[in-house]
PDB file of N, CA, C and O in Angstrom:
ATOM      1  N   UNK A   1      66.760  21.071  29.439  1.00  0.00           N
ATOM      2  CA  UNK A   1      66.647  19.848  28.666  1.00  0.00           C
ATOM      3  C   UNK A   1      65.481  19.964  27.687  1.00  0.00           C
ATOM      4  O   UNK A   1      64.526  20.721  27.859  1.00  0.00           O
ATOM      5  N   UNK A   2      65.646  19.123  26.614  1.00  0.00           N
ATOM      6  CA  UNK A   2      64.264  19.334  25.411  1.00  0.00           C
ATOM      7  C   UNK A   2      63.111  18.523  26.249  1.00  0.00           C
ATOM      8  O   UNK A   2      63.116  17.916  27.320  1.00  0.00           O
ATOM      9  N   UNK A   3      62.161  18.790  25.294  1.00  0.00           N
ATOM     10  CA  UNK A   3      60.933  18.090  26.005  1.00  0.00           C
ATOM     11  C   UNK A   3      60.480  17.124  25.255  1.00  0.00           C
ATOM     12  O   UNK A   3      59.294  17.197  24.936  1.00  0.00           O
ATOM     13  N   UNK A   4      61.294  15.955  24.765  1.00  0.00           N
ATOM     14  CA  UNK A   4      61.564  14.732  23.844  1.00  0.00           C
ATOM     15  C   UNK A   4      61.653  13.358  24.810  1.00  0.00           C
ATOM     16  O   UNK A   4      62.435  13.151  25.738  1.00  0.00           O
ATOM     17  N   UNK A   5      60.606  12.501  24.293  1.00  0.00           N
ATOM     18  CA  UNK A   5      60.444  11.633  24.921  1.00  0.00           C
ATOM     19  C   UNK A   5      61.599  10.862  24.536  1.00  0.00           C
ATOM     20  O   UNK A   5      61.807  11.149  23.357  1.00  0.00           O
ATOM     21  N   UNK A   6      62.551   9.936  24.978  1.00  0.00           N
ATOM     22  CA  UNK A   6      63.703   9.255  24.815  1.00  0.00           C
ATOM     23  C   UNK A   6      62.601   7.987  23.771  1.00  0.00           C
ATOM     24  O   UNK A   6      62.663   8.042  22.543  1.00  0.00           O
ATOM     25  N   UNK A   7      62.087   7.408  24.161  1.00  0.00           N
ATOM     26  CA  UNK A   7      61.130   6.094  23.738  1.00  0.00           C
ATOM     27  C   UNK A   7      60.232   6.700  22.636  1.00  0.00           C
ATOM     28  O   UNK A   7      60.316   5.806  21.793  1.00  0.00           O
ATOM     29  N   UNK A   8      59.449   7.616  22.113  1.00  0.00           N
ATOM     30  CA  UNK A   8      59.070   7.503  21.486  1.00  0.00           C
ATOM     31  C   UNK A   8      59.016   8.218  20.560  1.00  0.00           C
ATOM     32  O   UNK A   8      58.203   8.078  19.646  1.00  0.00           O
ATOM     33  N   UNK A   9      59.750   8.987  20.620  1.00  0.00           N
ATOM     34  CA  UNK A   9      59.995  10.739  20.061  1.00  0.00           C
ATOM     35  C   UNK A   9      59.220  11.958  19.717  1.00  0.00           C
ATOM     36  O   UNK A   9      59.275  12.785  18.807  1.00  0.00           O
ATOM     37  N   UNK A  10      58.341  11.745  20.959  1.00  0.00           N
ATOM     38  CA  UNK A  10      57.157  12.561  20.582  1.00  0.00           C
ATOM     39  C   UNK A  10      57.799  14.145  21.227  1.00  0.00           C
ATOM     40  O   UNK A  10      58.597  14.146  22.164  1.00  0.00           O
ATOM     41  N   UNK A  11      57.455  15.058  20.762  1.00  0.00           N
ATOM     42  CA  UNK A  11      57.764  16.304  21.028  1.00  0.00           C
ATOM     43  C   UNK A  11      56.959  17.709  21.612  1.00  0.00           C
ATOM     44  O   UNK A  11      56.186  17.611  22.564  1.00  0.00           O
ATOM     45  N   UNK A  12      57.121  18.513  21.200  1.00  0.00           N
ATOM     46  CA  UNK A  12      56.605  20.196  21.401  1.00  0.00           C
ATOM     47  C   UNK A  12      55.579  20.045  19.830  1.00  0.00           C
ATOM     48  O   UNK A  12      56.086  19.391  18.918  1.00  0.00           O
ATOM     49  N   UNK A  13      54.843  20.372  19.714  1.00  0.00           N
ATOM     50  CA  UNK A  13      53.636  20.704  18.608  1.00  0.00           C
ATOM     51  C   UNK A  13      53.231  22.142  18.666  1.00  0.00           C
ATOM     52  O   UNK A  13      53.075  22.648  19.777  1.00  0.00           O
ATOM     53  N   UNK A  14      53.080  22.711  17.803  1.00  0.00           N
ATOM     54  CA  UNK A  14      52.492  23.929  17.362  1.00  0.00           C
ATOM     55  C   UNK A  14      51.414  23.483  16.862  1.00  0.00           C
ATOM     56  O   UNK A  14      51.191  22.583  16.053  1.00  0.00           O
ATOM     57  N   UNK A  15      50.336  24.666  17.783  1.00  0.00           N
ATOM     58  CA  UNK A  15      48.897  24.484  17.105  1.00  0.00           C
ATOM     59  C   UNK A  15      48.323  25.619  17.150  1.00  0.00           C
ATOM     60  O   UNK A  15      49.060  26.598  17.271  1.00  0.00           O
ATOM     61  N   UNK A  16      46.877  25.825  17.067  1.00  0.00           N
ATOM     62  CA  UNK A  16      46.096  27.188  17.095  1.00  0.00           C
ATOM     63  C   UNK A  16      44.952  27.069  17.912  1.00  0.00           C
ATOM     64  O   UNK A  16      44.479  25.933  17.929  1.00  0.00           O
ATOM     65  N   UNK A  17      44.287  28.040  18.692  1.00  0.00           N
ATOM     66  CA  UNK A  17      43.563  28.316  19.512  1.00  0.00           C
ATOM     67  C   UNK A  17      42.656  29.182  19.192  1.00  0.00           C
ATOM     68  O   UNK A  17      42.767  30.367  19.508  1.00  0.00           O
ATOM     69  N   UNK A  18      41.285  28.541  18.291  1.00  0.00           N
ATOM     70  CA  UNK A  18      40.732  29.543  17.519  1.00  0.00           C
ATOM     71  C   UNK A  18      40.069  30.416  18.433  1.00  0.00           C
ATOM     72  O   UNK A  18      39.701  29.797  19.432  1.00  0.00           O
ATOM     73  N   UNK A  19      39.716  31.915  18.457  1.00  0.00           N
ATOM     74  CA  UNK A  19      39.162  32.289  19.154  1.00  0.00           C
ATOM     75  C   UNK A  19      37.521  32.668  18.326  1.00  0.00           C
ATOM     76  O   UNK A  19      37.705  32.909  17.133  1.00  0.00           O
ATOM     77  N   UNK A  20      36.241  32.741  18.688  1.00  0.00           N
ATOM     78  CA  UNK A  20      35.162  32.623  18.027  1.00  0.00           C
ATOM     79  C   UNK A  20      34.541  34.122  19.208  1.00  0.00           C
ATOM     80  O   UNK A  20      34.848  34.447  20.355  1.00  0.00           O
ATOM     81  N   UNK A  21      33.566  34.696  18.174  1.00  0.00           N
ATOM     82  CA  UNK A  21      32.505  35.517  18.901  1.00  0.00           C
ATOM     83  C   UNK A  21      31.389  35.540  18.548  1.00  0.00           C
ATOM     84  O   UNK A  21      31.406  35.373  17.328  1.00  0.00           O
ATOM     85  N   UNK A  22      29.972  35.697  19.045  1.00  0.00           N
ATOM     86  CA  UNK A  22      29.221  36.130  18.477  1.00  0.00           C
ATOM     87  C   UNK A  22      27.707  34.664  19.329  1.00  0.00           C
ATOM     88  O   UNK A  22      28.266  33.643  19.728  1.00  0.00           O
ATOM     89  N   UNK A  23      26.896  34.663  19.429  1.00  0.00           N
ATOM     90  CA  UNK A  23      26.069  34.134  19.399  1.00  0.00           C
ATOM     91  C   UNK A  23      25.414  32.997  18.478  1.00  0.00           C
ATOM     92  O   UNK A  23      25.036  33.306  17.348  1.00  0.00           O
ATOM     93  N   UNK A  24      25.292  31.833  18.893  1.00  0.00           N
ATOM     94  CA  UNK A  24      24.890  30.183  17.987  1.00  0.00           C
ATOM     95  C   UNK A  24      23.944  30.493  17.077  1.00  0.00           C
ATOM     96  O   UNK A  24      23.147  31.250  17.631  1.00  0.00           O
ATOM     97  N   UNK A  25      23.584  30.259  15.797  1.00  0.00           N
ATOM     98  CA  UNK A  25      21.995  30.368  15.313  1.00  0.00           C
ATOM     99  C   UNK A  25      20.842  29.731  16.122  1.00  0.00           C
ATOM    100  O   UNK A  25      19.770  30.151  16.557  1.00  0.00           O
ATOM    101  N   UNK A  26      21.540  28.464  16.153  1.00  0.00           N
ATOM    102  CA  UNK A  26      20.787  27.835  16.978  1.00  0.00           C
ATOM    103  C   UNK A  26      20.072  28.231  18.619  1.00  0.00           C
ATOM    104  O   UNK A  26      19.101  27.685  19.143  1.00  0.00           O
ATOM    105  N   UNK A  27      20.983  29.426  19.205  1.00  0.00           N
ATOM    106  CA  UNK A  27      20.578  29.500  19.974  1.00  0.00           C
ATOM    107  C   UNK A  27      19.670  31.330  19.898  1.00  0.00           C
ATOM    108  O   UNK A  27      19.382  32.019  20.876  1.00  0.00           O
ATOM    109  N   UNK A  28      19.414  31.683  18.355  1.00  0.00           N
ATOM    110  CA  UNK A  28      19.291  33.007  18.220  1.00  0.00           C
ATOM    111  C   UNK A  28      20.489  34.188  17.596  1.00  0.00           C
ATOM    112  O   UNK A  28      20.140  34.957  16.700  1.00  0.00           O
ATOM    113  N   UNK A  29      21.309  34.216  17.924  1.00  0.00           N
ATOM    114  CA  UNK A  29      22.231  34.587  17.217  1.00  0.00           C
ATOM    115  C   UNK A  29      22.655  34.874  16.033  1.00  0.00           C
ATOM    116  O   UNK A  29      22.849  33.701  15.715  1.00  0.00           O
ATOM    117  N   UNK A  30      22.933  35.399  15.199  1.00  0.00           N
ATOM    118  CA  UNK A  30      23.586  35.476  13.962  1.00  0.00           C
ATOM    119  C   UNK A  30      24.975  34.676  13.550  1.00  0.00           C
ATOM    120  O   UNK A  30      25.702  34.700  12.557  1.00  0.00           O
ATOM    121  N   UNK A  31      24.980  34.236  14.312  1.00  0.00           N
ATOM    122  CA  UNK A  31      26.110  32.867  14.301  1.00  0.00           C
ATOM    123  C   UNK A  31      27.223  33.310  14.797  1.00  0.00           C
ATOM    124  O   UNK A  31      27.372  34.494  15.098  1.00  0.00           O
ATOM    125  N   UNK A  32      28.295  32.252  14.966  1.00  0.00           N
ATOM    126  CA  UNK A  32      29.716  32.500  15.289  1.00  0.00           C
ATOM    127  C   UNK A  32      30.594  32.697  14.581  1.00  0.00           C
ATOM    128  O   UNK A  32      30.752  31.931  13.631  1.00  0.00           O
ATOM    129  N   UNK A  33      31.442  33.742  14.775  1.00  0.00           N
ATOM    130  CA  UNK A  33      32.342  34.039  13.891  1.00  0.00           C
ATOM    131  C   UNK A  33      34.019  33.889  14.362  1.00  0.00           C
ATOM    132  O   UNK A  33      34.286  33.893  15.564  1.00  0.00           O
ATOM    133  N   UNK A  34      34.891  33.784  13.540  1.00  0.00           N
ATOM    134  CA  UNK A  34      36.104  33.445  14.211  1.00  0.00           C
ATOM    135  C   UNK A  34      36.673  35.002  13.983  1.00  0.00           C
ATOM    136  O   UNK A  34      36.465  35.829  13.096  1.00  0.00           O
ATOM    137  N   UNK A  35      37.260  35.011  14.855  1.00  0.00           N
ATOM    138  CA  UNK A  35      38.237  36.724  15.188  1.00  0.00           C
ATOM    139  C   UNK A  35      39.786  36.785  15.537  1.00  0.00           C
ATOM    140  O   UNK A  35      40.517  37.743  15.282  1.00  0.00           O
ATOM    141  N   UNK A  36      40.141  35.686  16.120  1.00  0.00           N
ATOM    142  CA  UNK A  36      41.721  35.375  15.910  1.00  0.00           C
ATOM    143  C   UNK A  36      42.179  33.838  16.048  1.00  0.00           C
ATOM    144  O   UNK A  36      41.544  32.851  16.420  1.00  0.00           O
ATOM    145  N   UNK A  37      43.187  33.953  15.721  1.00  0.00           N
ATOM    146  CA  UNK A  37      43.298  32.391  15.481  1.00  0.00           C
ATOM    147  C   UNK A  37      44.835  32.387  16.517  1.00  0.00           C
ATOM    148  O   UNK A  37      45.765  32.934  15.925  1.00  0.00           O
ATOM    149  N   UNK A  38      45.100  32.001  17.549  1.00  0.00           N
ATOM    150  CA  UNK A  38      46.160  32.466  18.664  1.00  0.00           C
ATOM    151  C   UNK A  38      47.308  31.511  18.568  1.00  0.00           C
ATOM    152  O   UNK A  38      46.588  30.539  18.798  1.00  0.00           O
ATOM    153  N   UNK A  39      48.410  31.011  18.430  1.00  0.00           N
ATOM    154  CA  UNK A  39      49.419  29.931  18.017  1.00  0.00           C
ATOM    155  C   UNK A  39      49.793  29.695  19.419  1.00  0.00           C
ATOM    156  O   UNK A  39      50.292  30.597  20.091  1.00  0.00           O
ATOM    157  N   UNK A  40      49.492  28.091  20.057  1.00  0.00           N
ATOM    158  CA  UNK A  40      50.122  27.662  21.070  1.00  0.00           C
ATOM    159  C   UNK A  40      51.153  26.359  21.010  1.00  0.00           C
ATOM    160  O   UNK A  40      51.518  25.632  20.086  1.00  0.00           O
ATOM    161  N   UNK A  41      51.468  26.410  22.526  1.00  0.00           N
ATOM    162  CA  UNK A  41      52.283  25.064  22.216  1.00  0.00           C
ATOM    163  C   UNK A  41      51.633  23.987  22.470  1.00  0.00           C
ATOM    164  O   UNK A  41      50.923  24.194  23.454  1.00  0.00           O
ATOM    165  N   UNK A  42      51.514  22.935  22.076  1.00  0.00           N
ATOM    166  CA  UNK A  42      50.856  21.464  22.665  1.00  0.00           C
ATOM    167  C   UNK A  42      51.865  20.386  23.408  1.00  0.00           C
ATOM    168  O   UNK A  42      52.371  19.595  22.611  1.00  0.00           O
ATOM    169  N   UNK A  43      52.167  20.247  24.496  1.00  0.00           N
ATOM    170  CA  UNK A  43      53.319  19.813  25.276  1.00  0.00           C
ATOM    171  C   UNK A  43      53.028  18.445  25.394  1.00  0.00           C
ATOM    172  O   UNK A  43      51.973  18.059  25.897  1.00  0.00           O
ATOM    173  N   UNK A  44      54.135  17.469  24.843  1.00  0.00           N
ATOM    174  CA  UNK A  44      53.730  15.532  25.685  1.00  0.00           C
ATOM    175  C   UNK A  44      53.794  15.461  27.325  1.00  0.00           C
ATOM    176  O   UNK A  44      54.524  16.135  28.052  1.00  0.00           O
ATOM    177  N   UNK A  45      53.179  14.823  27.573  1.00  0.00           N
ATOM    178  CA  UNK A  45      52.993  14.205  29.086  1.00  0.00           C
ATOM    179  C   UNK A  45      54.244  13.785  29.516  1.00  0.00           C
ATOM    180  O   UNK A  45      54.190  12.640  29.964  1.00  0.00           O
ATOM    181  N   UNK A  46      55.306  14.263  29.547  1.00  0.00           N
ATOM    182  CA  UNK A  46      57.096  13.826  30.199  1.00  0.00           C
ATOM    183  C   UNK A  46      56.972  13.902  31.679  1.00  0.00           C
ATOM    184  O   UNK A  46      56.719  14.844  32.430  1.00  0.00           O
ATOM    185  N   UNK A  47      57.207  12.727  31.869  1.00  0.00           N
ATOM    186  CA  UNK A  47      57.537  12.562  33.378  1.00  0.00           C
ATOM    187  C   UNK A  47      59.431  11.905  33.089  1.00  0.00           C
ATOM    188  O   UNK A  47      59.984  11.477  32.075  1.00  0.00           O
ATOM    189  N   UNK A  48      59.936  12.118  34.540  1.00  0.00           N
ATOM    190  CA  UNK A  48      61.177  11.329  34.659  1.00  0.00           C
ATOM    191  C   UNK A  48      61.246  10.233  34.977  1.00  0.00           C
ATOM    192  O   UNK A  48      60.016  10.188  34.937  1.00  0.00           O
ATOM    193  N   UNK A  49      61.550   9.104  35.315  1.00  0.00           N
ATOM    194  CA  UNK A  49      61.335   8.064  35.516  1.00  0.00           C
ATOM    195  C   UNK A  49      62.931   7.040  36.204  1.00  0.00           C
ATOM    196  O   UNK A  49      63.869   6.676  35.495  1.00  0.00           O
ATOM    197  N   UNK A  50      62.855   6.902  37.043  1.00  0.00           N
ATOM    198  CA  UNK A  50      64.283   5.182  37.207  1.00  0.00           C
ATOM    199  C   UNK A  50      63.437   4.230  36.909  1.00  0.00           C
ATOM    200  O   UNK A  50      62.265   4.229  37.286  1.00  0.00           O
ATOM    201  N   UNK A  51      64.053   3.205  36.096  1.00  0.00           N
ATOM    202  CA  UNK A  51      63.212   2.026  35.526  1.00  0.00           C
ATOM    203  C   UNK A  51      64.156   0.875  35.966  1.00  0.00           C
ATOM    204  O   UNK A  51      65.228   0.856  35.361  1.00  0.00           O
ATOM    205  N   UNK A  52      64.025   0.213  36.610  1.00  0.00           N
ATOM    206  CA  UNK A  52      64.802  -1.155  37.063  1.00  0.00           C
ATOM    207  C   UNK A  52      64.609  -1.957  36.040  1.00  0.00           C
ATOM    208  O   UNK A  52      63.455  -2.281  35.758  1.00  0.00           O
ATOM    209  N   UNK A  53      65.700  -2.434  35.285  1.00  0.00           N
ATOM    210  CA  UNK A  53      66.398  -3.589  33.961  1.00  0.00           C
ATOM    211  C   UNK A  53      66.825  -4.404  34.949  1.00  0.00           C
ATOM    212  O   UNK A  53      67.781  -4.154  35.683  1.00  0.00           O
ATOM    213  N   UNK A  54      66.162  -5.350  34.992  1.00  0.00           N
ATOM    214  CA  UNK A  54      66.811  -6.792  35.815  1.00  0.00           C
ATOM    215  C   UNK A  54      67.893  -7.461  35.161  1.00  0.00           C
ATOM    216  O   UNK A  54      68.794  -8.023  35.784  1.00  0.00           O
ATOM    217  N   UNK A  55      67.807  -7.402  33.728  1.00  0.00           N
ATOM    218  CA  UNK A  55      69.111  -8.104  33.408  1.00  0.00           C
ATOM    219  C   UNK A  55      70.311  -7.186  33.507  1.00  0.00           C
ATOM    220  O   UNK A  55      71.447  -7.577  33.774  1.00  0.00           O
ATOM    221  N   UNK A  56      69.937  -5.838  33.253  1.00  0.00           N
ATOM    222  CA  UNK A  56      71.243  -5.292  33.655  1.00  0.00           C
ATOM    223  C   UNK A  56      71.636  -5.200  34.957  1.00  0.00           C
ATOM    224  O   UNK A  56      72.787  -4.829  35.188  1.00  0.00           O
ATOM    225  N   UNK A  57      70.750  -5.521  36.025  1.00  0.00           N
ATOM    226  CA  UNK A  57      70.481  -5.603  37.314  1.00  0.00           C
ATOM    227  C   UNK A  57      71.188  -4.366  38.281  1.00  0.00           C
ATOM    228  O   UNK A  57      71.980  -4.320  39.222  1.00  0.00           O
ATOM    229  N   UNK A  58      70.062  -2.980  37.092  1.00  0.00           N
ATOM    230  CA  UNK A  58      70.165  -1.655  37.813  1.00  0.00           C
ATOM    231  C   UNK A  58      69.202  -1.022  37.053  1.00  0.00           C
ATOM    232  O   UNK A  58      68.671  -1.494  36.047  1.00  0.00           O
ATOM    233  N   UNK A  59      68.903   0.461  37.739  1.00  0.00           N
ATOM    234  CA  UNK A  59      68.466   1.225  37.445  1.00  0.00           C
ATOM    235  C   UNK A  59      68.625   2.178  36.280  1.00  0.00           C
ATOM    236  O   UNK A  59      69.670   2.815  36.415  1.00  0.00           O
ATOM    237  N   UNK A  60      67.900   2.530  35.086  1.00  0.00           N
ATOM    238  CA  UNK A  60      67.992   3.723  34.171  1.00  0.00           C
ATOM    239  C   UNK A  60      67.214   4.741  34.316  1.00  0.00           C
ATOM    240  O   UNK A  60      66.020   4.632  34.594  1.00  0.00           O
ATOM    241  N   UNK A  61      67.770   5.744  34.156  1.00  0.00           N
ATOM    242  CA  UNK A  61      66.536   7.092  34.216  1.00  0.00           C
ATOM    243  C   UNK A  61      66.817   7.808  32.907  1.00  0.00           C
ATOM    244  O   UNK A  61      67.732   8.381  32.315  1.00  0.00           O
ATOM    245  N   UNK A  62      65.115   7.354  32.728  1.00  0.00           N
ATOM    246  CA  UNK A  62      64.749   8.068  31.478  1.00  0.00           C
ATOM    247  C   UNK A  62      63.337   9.253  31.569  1.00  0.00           C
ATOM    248  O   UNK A  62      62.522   9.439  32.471  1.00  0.00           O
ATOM    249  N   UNK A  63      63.500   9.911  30.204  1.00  0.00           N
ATOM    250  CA  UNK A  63      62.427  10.917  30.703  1.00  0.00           C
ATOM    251  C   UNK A  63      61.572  10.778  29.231  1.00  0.00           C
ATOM    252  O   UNK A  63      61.831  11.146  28.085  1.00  0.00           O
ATOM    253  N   UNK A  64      60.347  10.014  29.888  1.00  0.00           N
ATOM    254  CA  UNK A  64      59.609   9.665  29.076  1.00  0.00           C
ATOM    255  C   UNK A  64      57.764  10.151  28.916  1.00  0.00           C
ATOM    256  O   UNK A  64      57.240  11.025  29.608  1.00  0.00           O
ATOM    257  N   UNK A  65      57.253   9.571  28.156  1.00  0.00           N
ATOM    258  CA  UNK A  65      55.670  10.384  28.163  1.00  0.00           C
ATOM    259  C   UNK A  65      54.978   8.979  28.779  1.00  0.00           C
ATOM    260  O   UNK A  65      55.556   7.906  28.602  1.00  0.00           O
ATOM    261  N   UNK A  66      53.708   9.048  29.512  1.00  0.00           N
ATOM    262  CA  UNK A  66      53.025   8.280  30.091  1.00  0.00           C
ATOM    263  C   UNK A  66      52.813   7.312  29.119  1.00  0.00           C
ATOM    264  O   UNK A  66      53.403   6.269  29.403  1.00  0.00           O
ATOM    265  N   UNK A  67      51.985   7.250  27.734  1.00  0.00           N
ATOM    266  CA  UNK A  67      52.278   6.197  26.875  1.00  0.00           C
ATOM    267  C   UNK A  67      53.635   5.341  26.381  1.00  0.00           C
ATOM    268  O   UNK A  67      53.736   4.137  26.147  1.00  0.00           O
ATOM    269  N   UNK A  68      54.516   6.275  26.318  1.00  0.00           N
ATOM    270  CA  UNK A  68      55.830   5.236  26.734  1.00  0.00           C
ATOM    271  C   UNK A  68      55.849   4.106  27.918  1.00  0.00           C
ATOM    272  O   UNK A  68      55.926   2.887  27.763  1.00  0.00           O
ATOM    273  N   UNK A  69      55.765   4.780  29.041  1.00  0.00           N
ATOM    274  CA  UNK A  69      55.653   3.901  30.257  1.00  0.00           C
ATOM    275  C   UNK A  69      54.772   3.111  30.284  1.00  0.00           C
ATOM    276  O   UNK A  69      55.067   2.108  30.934  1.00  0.00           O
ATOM    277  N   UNK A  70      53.572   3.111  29.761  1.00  0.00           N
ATOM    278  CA  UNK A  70      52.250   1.748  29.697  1.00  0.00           C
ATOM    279  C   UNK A  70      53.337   0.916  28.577  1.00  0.00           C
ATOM    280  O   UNK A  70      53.124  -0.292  28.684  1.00  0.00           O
ATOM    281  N   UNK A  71      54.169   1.136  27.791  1.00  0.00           N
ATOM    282  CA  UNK A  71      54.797   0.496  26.227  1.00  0.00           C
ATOM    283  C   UNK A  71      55.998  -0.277  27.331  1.00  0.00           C
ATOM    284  O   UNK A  71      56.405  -1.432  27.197  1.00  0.00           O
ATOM    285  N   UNK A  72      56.386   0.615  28.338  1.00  0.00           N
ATOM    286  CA  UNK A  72      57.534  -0.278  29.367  1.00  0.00           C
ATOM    287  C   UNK A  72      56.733  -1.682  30.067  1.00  0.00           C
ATOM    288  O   UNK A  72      57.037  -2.837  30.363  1.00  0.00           O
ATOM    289  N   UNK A  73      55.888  -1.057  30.105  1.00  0.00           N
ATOM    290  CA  UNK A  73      55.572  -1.860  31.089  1.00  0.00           C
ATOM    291  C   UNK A  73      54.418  -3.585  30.178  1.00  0.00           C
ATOM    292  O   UNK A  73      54.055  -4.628  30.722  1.00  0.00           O
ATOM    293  N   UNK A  74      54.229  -3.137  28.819  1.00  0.00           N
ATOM    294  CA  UNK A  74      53.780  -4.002  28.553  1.00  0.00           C
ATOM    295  C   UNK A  74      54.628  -4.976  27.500  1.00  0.00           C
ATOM    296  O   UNK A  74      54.427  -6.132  27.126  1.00  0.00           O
ATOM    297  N   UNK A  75      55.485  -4.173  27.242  1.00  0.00           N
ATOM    298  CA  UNK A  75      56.760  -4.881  26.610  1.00  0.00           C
ATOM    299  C   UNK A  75      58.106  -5.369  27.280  1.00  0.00           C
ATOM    300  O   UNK A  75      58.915  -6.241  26.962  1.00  0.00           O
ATOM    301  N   UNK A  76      58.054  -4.680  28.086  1.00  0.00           N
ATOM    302  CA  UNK A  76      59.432  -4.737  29.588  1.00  0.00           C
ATOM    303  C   UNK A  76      60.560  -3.911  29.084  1.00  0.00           C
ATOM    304  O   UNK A  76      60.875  -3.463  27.982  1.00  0.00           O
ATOM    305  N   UNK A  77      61.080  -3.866  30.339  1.00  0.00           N
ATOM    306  CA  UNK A  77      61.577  -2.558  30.532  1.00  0.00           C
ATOM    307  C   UNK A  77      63.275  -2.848  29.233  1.00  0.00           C
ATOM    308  O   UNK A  77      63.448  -2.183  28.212  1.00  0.00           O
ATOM    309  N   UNK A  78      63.965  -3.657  29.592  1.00  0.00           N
ATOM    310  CA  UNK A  78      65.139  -4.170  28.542  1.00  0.00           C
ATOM    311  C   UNK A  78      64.917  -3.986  27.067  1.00  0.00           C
ATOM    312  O   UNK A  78      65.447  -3.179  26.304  1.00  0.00           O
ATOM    313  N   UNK A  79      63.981  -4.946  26.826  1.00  0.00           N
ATOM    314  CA  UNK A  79      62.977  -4.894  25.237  1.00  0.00           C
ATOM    315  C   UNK A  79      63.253  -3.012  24.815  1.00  0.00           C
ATOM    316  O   UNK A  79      64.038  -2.286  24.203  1.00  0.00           O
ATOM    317  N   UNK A  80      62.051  -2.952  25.602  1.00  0.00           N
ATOM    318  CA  UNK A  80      61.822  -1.312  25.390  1.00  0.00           C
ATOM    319  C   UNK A  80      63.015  -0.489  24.952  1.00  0.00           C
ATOM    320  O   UNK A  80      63.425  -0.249  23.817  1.00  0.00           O
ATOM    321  N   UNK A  81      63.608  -0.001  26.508  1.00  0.00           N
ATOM    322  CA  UNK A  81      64.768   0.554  26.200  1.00  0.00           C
ATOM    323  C   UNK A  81      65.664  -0.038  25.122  1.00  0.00           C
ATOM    324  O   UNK A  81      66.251   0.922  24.623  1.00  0.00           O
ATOM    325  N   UNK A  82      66.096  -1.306  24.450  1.00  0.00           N
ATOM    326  CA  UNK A  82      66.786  -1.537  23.707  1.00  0.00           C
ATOM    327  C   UNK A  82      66.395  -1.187  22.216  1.00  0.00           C
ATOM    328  O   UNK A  82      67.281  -0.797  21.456  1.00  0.00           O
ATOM    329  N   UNK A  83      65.454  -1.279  21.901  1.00  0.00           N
ATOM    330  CA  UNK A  83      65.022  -0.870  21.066  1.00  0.00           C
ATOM    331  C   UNK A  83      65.352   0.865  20.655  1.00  0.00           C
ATOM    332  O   UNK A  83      65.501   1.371  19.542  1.00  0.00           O
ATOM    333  N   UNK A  84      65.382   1.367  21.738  1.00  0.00           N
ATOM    334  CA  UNK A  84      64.861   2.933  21.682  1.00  0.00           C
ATOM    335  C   UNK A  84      66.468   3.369  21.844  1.00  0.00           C
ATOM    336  O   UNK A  84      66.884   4.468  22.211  1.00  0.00           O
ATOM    337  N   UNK A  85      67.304   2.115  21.439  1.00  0.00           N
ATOM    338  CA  UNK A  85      68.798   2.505  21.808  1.00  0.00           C
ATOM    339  C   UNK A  85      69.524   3.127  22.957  1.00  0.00           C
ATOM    340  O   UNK A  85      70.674   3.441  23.265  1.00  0.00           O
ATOM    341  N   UNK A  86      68.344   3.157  23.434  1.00  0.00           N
ATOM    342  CA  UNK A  86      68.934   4.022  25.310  1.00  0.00           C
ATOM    343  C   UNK A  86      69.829   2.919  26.125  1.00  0.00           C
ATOM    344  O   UNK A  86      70.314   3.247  27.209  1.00  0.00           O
ATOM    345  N   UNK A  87      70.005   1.841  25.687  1.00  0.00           N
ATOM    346  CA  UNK A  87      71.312   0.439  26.143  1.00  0.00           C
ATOM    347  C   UNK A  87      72.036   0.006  25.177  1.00  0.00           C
ATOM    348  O   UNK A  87      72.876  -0.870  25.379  1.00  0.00           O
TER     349      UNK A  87
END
């Protein structure tokens, strides 16, 4: 399965991982220098989730990121999901 939040569409990110060598000025050194720059992934917080919709008066399972779920829970769970077209 992708690693796509249903609610908010946050995803997989590409980023870089600079790598540095060398000693601080500050601490004596001739300073720091950068020597590779490494490409990683940056992953959202996806958990799975059953979310009880009282008006539909059942359970949905969605697979969402922890800020989604504080957004369920402070908007409710129907709202939410309807919006996000998942009903």
């Amino acid at each position: 399965m992708a690693k796509v939040c249903s609610i908010t569409g946050a995803r997989v990110r590409r980023g870089g991982k600079i790598h540095r060598s060398g000693l601080a000025k500050k601490k004596g050194g001739i300073g720091r220098h950068v020597t590779k720059v490494n490409k990683r992934d940056v992953s959202p917080n996806l958990r799975v989730k059953r979310i009880w919709v009282p008006e539909l008066n059942r359970h949905v399972k969605v697979k969402l990121t922890a800020r989604a779920l504080k957004t369920v829970g402070k908007n409710g769970a129907y709202a939410t999901l309807k919006k996000a077209g998942l009903i």
